[in-house]
Rosetta silent file (secondary structure, phi, psi, omega in degrees, C-alpha in Angstrom):
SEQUENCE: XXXXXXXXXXXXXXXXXXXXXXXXXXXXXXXXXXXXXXXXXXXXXXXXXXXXXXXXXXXXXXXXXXXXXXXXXXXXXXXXXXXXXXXXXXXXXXXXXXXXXXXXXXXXXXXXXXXXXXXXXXXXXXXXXXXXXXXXXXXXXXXXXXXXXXXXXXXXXXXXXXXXXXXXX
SCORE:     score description
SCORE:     0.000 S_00000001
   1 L     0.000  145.552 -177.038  100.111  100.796  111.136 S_00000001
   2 L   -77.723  150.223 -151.062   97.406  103.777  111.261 S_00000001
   3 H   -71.982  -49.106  175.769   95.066  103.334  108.207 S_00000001
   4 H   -41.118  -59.709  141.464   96.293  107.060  106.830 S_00000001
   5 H    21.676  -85.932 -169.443   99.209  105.048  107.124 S_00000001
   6 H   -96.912   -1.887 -167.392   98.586  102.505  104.954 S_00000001
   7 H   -93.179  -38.841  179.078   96.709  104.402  103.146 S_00000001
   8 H   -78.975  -23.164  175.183   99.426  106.591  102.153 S_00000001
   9 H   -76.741  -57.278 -156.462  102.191  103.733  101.662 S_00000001
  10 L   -73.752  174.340 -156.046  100.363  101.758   99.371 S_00000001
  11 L  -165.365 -173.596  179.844  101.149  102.033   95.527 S_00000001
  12 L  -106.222  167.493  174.723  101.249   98.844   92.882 S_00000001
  13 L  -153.644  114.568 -177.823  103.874   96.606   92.719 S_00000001
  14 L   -96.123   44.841  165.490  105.072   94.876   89.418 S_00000001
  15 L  -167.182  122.824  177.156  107.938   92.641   90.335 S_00000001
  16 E  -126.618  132.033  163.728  107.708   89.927   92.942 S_00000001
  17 E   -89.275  168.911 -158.743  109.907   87.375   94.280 S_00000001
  18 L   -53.126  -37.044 -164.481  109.263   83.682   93.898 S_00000001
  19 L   -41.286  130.597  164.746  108.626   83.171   97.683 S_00000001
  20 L   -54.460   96.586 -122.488  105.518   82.000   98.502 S_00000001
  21 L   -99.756  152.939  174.403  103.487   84.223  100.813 S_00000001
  22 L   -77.958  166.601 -179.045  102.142   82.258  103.916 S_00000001
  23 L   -47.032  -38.864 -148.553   97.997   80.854  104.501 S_00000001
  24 L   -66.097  -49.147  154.036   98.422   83.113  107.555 S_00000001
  25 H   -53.802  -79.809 -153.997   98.604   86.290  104.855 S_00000001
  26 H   -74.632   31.843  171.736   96.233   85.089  102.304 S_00000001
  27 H  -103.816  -55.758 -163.429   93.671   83.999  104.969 S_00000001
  28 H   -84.267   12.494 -170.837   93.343   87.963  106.188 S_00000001
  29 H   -95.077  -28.507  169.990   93.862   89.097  102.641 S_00000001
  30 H   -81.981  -26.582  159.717   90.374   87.062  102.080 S_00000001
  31 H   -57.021  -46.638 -158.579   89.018   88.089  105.449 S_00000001
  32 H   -60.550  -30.270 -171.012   89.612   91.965  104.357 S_00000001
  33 H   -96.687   21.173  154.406   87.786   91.326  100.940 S_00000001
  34 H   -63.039  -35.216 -153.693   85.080   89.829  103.505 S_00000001
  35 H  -100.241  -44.006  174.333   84.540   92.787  105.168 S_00000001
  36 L   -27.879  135.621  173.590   84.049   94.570  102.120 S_00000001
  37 L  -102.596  139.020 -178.393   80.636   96.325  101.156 S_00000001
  38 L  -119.753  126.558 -174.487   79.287   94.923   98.447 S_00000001
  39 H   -56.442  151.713 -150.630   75.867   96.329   97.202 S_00000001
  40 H     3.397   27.386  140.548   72.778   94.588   98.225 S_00000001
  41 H    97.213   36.799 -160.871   74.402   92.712  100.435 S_00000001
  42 L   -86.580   47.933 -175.149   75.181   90.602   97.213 S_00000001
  43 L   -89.285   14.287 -174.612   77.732   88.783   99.096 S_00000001
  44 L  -103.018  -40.170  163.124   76.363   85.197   97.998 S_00000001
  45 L   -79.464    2.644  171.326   77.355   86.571   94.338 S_00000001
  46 E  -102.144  176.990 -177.818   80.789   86.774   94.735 S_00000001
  47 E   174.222  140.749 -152.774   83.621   84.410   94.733 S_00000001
  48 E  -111.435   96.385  160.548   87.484   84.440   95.547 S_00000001
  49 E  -106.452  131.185  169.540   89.722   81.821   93.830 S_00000001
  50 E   -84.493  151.629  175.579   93.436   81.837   95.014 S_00000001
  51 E  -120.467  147.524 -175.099   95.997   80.831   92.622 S_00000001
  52 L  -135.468  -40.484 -157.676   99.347   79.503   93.733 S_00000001
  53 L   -68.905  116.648 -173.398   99.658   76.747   90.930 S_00000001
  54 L   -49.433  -56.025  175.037  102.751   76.772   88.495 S_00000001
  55 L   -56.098  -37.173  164.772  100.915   75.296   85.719 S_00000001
  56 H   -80.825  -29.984  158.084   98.272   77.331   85.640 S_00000001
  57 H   -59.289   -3.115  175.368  100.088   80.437   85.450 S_00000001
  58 H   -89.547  -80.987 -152.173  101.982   79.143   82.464 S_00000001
  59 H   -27.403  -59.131  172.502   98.508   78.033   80.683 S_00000001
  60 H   -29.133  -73.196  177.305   97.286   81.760   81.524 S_00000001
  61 H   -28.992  -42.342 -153.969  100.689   83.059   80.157 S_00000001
  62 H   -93.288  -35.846  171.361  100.734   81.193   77.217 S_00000001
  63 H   -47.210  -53.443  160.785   96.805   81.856   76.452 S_00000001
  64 H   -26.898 -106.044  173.887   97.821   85.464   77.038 S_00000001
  65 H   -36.376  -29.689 -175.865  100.239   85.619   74.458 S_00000001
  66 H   -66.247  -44.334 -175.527   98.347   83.520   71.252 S_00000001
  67 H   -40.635  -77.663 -166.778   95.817   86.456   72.930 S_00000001
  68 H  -124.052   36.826  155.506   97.423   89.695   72.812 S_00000001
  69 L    59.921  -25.970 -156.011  101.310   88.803   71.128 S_00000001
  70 L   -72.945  134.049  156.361  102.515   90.210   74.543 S_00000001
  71 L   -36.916  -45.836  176.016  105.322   87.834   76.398 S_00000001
  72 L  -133.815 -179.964 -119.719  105.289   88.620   79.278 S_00000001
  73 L   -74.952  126.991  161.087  103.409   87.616   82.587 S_00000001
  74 L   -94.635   58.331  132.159  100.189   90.527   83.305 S_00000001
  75 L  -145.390   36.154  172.693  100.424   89.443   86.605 S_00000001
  76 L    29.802   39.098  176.473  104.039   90.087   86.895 S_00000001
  77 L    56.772   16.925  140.294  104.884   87.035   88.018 S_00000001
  78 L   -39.582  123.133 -168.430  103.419   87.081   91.483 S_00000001
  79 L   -64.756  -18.283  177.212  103.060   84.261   93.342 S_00000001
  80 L  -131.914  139.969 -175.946   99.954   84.065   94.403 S_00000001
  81 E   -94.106  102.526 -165.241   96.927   85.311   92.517 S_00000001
  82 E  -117.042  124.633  169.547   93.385   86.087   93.867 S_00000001
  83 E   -98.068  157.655 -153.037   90.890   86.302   91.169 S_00000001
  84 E  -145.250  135.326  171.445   87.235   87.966   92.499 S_00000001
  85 E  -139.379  164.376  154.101   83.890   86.795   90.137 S_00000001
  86 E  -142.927  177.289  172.266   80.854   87.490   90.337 S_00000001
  87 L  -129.680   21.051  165.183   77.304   86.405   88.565 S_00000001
  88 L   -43.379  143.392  122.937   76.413   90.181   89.429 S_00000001
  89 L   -61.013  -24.569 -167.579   74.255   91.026   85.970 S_00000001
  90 L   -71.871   94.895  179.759   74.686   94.522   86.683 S_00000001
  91 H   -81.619   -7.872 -170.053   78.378   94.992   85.128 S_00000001
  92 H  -100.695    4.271  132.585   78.594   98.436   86.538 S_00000001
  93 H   -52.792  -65.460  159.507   77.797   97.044   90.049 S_00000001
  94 H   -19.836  -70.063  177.903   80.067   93.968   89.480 S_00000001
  95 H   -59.409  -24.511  175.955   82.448   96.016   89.169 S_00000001
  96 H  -103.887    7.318  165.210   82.236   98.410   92.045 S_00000001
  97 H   -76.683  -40.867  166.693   81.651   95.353   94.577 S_00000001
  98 H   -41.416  -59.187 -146.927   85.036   93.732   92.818 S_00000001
  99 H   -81.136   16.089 -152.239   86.427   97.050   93.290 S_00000001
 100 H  -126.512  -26.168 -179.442   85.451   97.506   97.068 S_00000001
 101 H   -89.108  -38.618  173.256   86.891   93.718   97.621 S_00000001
 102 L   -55.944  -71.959  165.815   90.052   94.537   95.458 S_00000001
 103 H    -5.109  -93.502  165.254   90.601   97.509   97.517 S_00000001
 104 H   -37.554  -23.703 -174.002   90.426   95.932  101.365 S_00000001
 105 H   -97.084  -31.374  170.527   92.842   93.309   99.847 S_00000001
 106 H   -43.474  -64.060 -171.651   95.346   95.966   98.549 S_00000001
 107 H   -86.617   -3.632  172.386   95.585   98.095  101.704 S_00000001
 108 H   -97.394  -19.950  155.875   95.706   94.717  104.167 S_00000001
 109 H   -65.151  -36.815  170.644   98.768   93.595  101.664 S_00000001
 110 H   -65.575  -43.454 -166.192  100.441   97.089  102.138 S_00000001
 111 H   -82.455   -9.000  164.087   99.952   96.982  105.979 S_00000001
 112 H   -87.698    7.518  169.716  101.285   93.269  105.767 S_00000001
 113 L    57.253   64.961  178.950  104.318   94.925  104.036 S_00000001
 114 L  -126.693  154.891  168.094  103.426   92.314  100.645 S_00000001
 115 E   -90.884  159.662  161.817  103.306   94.131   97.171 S_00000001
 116 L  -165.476  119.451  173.435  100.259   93.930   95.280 S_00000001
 117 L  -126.073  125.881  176.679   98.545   95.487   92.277 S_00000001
 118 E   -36.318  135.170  144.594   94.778   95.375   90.781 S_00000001
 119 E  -158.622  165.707 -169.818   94.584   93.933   87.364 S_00000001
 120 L  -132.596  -15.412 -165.339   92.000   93.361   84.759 S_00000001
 121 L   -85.085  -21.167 -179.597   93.388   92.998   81.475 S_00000001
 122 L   -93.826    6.761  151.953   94.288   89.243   81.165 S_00000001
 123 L   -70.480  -15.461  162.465   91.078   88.078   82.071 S_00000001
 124 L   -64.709  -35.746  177.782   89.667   89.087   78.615 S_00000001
 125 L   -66.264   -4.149 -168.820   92.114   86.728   77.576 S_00000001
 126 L  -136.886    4.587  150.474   91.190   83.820   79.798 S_00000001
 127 L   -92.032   18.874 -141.210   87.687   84.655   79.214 S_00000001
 128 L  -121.730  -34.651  164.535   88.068   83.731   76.470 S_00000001
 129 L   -97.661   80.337  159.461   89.742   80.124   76.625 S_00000001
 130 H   -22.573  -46.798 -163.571   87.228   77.904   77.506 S_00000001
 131 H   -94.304  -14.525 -177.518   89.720   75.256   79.035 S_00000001
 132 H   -82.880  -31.584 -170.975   91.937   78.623   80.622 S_00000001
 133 H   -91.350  -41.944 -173.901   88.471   79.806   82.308 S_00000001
 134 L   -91.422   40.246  159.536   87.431   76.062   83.883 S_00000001
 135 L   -84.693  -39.666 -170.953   91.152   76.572   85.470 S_00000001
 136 L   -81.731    0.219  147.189   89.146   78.893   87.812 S_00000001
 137 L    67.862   70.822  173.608   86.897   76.026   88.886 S_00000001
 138 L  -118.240  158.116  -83.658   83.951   78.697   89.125 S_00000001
 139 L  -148.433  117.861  167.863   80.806   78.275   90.405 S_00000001
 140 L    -3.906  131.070  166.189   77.590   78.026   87.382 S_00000001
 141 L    60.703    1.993  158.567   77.655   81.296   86.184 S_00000001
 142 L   -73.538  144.630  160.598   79.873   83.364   87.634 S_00000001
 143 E  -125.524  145.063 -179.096   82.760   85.347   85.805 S_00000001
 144 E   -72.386  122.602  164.023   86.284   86.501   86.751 S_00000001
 145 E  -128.133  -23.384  146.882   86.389   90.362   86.669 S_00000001
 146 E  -143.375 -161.261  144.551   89.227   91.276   88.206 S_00000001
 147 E  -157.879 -173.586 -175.458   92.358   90.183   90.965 S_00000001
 148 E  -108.393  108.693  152.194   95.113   91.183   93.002 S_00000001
 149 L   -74.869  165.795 -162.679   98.697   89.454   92.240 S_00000001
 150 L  -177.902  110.060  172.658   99.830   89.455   95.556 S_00000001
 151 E  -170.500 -168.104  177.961  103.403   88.408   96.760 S_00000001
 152 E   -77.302  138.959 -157.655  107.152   89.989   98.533 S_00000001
 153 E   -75.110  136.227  158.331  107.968   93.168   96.721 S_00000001
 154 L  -103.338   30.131 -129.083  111.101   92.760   94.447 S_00000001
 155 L   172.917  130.066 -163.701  111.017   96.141   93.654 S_00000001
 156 L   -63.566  149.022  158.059  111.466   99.607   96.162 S_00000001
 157 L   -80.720   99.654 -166.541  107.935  100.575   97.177 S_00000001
 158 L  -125.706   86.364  155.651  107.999  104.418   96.177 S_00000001
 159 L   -15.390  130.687  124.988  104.567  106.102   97.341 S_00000001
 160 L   -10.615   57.361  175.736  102.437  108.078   95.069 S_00000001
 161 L  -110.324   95.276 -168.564  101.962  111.528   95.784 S_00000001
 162 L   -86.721 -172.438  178.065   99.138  112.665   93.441 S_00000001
 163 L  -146.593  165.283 -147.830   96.598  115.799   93.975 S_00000001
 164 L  -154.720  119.411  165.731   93.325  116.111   92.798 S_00000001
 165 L   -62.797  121.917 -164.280   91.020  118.938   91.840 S_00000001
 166 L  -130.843  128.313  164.456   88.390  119.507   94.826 S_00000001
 167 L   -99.179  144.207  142.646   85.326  122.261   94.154 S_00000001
 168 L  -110.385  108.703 -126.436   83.618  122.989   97.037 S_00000001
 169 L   -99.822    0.000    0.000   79.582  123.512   96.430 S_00000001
């Protein structure tokens, strides 16, 4: 597919079925947030854990809820999860290196024709849980700041088509 392409397809996707996505996917979904630029080449601060694991997606869930009363899954029950840390200090770097790795992993799940959508919000909650946070087996000092759920769409894929106010100086 041509990048405009894919650029133009992808959208989020909140409902996944249980099928398991193959290595053969989430090995390029972690090359693409390789290739990502990350600011001062701080690519020794980041770090990618996939989640696949039943059990831990309940313990999230259920920290979730005592967390925020809500029921049901923020990561919409995708099967596989990739959460992106860093031990950036910087949070508003941290955040645009996540968001540059989050990205590349988005538009290589739309061109492998997998749903996926950025989230952020249940990691306050699982930062939160000591024993919910050393699920992510992370690395001294590092924190989770955001991930991609990432699985087969259960759900139509219906493009976006917003517009945007452009000045020209």
């Amino acid at each position: 597919m041509e990048t405009r392409d894919v650029i133009k397809k992808r959208n989020s996707i909140r409902k996944f079925k249980e099928e398991a996505i193959s290595k053969e996917n989430i090995d390029r979904l972690l090359e693409a947030a390789e290739c990502a630029s990350v600011g001062h080449g701080y690519y020794d601060k980041m770090h990618l854990t996939v989640i696949q694991n039943k059990d831990v997606f309940d313990k999230f869930n259920k920290v979730i809820k005592d967390d925020t009363g809500k029921e049901n899954s923020l990561f919409y029950n995708a099967p596989t999860l990739i959460v992106m840390s860093t031990n950036i200090d910087e949070d508003l770097l941290a955040g645009q290196c996540v968001g540059t790795m989050g990205e590349n992993m988005l538009l290589t799940a739309t061109d492998l024709d997998l749903g996926a959508v950025y989230i952020d919000t249940f990691l306050e909650s699982i930062k939160k849980d000591e024993e919910a946070l050393n699920l992510l087996d992370l690395p001294e000092g590092f924190r989770p700041i955001a991930a991609i759920a990432v699985g087969y769409m259960d759900m139509p894929s219906v493009p976006k088509n917003h517009s945007i106010d452009v000045n020209y100086i």
